[in-house]
C-alpha positions as CSV (number, residue, x, y, z in Angstrom):
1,X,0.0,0.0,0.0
2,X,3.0,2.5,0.7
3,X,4.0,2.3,-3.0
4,X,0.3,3.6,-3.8
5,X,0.6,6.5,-1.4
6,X,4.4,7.3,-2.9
7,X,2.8,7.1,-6.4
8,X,-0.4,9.6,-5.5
9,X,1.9,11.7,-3.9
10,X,4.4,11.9,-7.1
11,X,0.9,12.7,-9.2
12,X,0.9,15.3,-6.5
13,X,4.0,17.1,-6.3
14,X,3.0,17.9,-10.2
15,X,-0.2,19.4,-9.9
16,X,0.7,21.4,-6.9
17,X,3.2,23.2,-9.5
18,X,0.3,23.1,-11.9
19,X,1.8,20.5,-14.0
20,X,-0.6,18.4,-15.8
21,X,1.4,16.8,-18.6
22,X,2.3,13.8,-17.0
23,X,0.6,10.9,-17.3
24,X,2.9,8.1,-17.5
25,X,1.5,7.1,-13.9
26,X,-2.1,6.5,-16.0
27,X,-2.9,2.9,-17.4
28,X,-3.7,3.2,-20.9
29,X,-7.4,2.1,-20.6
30,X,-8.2,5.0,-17.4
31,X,-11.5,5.6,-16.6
32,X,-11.8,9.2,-15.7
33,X,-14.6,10.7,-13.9
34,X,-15.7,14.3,-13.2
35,X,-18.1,13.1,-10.5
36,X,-19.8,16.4,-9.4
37,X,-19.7,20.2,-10.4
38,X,-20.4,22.1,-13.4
39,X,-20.2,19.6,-15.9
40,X,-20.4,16.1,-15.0
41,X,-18.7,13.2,-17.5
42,X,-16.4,10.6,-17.8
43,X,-13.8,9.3,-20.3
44,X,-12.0,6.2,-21.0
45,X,-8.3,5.9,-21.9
46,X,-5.4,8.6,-22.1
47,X,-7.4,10.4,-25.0
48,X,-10.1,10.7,-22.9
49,X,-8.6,11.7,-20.0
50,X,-6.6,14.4,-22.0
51,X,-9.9,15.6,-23.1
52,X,-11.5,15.7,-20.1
53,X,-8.7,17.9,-18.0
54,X,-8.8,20.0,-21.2
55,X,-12.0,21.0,-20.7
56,X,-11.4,21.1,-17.3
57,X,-8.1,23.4,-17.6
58,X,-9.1,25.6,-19.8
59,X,-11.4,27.4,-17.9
60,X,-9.0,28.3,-15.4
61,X,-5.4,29.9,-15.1
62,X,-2.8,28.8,-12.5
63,X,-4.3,25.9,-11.6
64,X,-2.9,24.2,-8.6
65,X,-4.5,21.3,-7.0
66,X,-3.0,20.6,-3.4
67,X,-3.5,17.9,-1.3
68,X,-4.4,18.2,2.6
69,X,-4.9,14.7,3.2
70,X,-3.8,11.2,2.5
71,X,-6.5,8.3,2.7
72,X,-5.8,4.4,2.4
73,X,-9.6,3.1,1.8
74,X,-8.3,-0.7,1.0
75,X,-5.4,-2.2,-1.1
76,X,-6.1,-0.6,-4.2
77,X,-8.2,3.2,-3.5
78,X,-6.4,6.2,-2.1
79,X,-8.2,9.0,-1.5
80,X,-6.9,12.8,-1.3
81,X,-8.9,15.5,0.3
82,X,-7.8,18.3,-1.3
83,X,-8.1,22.1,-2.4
84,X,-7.9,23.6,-5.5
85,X,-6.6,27.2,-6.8
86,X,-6.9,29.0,-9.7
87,X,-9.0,31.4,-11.9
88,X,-11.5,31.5,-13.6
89,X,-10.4,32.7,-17.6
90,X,-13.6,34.4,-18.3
91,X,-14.7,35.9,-15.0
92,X,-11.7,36.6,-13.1
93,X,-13.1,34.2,-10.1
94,X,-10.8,32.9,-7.8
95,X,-11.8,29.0,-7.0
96,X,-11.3,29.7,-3.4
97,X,-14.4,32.6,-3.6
98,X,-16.5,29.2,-4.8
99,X,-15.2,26.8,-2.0
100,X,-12.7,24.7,-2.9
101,X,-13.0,21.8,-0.8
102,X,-12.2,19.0,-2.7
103,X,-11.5,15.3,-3.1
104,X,-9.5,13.0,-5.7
105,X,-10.2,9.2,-5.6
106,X,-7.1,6.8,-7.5
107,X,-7.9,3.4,-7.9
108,X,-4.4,1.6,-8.5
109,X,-3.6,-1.5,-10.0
110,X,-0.1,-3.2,-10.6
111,X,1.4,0.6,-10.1
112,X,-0.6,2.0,-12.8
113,X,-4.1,4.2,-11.8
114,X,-6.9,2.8,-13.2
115,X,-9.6,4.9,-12.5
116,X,-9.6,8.6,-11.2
117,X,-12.8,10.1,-9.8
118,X,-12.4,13.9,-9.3
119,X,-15.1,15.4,-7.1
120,X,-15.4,19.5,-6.5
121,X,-17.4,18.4,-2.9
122,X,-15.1,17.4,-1.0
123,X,-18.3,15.7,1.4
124,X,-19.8,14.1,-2.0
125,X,-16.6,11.8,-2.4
126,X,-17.1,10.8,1.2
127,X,-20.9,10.0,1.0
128,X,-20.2,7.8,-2.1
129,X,-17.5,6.0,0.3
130,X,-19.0,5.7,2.9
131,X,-16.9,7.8,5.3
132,X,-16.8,10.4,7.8
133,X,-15.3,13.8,6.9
């Protein structure tokens, strides 16, 4: 399980730099899943998952995504509560004026993340798992 929280927290140390180009951590068959906010999807595969952080990025400018906390849910799920930073291209919004309590769900299997589940409520992630906040 510690090689899944050292590889979450190497997918970390990018975005908090508000690097998004690497996704050699991604298996090639993802599934990638904006579960909540303004536009809900989801995507299959690298394309997809390019596709979907495009849209995703390119409403915003200096995006950061920073992780506050770490959680092991079972041998493959590791969830990070995080918070997000940014804004918005078109209004000038920071994220943090909209609340920015969020959550990131990685499923990992054989070192590779298999499915990633972004949520914008932070409480939403936890309802769908079952946990406390």
């Amino acid at each position: 399980m510690s090689e899944n929280l050292d590889l979450v927290r190497s997918i970390y140390a990018d975005w908090e730099r508000g690097d998004f180009s690497n996704g050699e951590w991604a298996h090639s068959e993802i599934d990638f899943v904006i579960a909540d906010g303004p536009s809900p999807s989801s995507w299959t595969g690298l394309a997809g998952m390019a596709e979907g952080y495009r849209g995703v990025l390119s409403a915003w400018d200096e995006v950061r995504v920073e992780a506050d906390e770490y959680r092991a849910i079972d041998e493959e799920r590791m969830l990070v509560l995080d918070h997000r930073s940014g804004r918005g291209r078109a209004s000038g919004l920071e994220v943090e004026q909209m609340g920015s309590r969020a959550a990131t769900l990685f499923q990992i299997r054989d070192g590779k993340v298999v499915k990633l589940v972004l949520y914008w409520d932070r409480d939403h992630a936890l309802a769908d798992l079952g946990l406390k906040g």
